[in-house]
C-alpha positions, 0 to 999 in steps of 0.5 A: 135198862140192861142194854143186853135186853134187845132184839127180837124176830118178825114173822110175816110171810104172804102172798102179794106181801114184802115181808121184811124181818129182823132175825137178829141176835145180839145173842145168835141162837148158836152164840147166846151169851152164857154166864152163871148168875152170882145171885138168882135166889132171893132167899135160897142159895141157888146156883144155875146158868142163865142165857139171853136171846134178845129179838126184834121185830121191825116194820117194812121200813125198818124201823123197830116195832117191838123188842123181846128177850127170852131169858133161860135159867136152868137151876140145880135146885128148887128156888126163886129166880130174881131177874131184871129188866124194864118190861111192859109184858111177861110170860111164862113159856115154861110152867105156871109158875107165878110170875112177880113184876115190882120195880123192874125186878122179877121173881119166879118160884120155880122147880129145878131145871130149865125154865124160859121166861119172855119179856116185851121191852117197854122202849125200842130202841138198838144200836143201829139205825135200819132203813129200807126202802122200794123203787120201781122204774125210779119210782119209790113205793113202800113195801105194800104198794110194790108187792105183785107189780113189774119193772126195774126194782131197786131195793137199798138198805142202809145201816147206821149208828144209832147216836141215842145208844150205848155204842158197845154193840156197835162196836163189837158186833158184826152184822149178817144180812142175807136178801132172798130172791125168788129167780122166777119172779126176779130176773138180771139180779145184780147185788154188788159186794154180795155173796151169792148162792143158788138155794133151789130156785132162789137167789140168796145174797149174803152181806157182812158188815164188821163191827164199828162198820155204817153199809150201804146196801142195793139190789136191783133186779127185773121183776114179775109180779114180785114178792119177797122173803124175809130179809134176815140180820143176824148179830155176832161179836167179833173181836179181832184185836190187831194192834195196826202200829204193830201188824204181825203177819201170823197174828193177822192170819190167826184173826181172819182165821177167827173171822172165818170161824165166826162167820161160819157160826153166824151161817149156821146160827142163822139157820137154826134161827130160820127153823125156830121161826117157821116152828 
């Protein structure tokens, strides 16, 4: 399986209910990986790009529920796409283009222009290992049961290698987890190592885990009749390629300037991510 070919988000959000979701792109919307295909035609000579936005849904706990990726084509002439990837479900978001599954290749007949297919994956499995977890007054519930009581909330997410994978991703990614509080339900928060912003009556604790990097996570906060917003993690490639034996101060300065302009395209991928889920 075409390890690219993982991620997908989760949208729950209601009253009375934690939702936790994993709007996490190996591929950021403001980062998707753009390549030329050599070969989309089978019988044509077609050339066009071809982008990946992998998605996942997790459940409360984090562990994955389902893993989608939507691929992109955009041809230059009319032509047969040939695809690939080990799915169990497939839909065309485009036109009704036929589409044809045999042996883990797929083929679309298609007209020249954009056309965005999506396929549900038929293993879950990612590069990291996700977990969270809920206590109230030292008391730990699952995401269901702690929604709309009171008391002293500790929230802790941990962030792991996963030894079953390919270690590429872990390596090379950077991880982005934003946790929004609503400031009229949580009172005292306290969130070491977050950045914290003030958006409206919100509370938005942001936390960066470079590549190669395992994280702990907690929070804790007083909380009234508590309710959540989705915990967001967004993925991005960070490279900073410093030889430690031989540290060079303004290369070093060049990286984190590299760092500070990938992370400000994670914010503002992230955001574009947020838009495209409530649409």
């Amino acid at each position: 399986m075409n390890f690219t070919h993982q991620m997908r988000d989760e949208q729950i959000s209601q009253k009375k209910n934690i939702s936790i979701k994993l709007l996490s792109v190996f591929l950021a919307f403001s980062l998707m990986f753009v390549f030329t295909v050599p070969a989309f035609a089978a019988t044509t000579n077609v050339d066009g790009i071809k982008q990946e936005v992998v998605y996942i849904n997790l459940n409360s706990d984090g562990s994955v529920s389902e893993i989608c990726v939507v691929n992109i084509f955009e041809l230059d002439e009319d032509g047969q796409i040939v695809d690939y990837g080990d799915y169990k479900a497939l839909r065309n978001m485009t036109s009704n283009d036929k589409i044809t599954f045999e042996n883990e290749t797929v083929r679309i007949d298609t007209k020249a222009g954009k056309l965005y297919y999506e396929g549900t994956l038929n293993k879950n499995v990612i590069p990291w290992i996700f977990s969270f977890r809920y206590f109230l007054d030292g008391t730990e519930y699952t995401a269901e049961e702690i929604a709309g009581k009171d008391g002293a909330l500790k929230i802790t997410i941990s962030i792991r290698k996963n030894p079953d994978c390919n270690s590429t991703f872990f390596d090379n990614y950077g991880l982005q987890a934003s946790v929004t509080l609503d400031t009229e339900l949580c009172k005292n928060i306290v969130a070491d190592g977050a950045t914290a912003a003030n958006v409206g009556k919100n509370r938005q604790l942001t936390y960066t885990i470079l590549p190669g990097t395992e994280k702990d996570i907690e929070i804790t906060a007083d909380v009234a009749d508590f309710e959540m917003a989705a915990i967001a993690i967004n993925g991005l490639p960070l490279n900073m390629e410093i030889d430690i034996d031989k540290v060079d101060t303004a290369e070093l300065t060049e990286e984190i300037n590299k760092l500070k302009d990938a992370v400000k395209e994670l914010d503002d991928g992230a955001t574009d991510l947020k838009d495209g889920a409530e649409e």
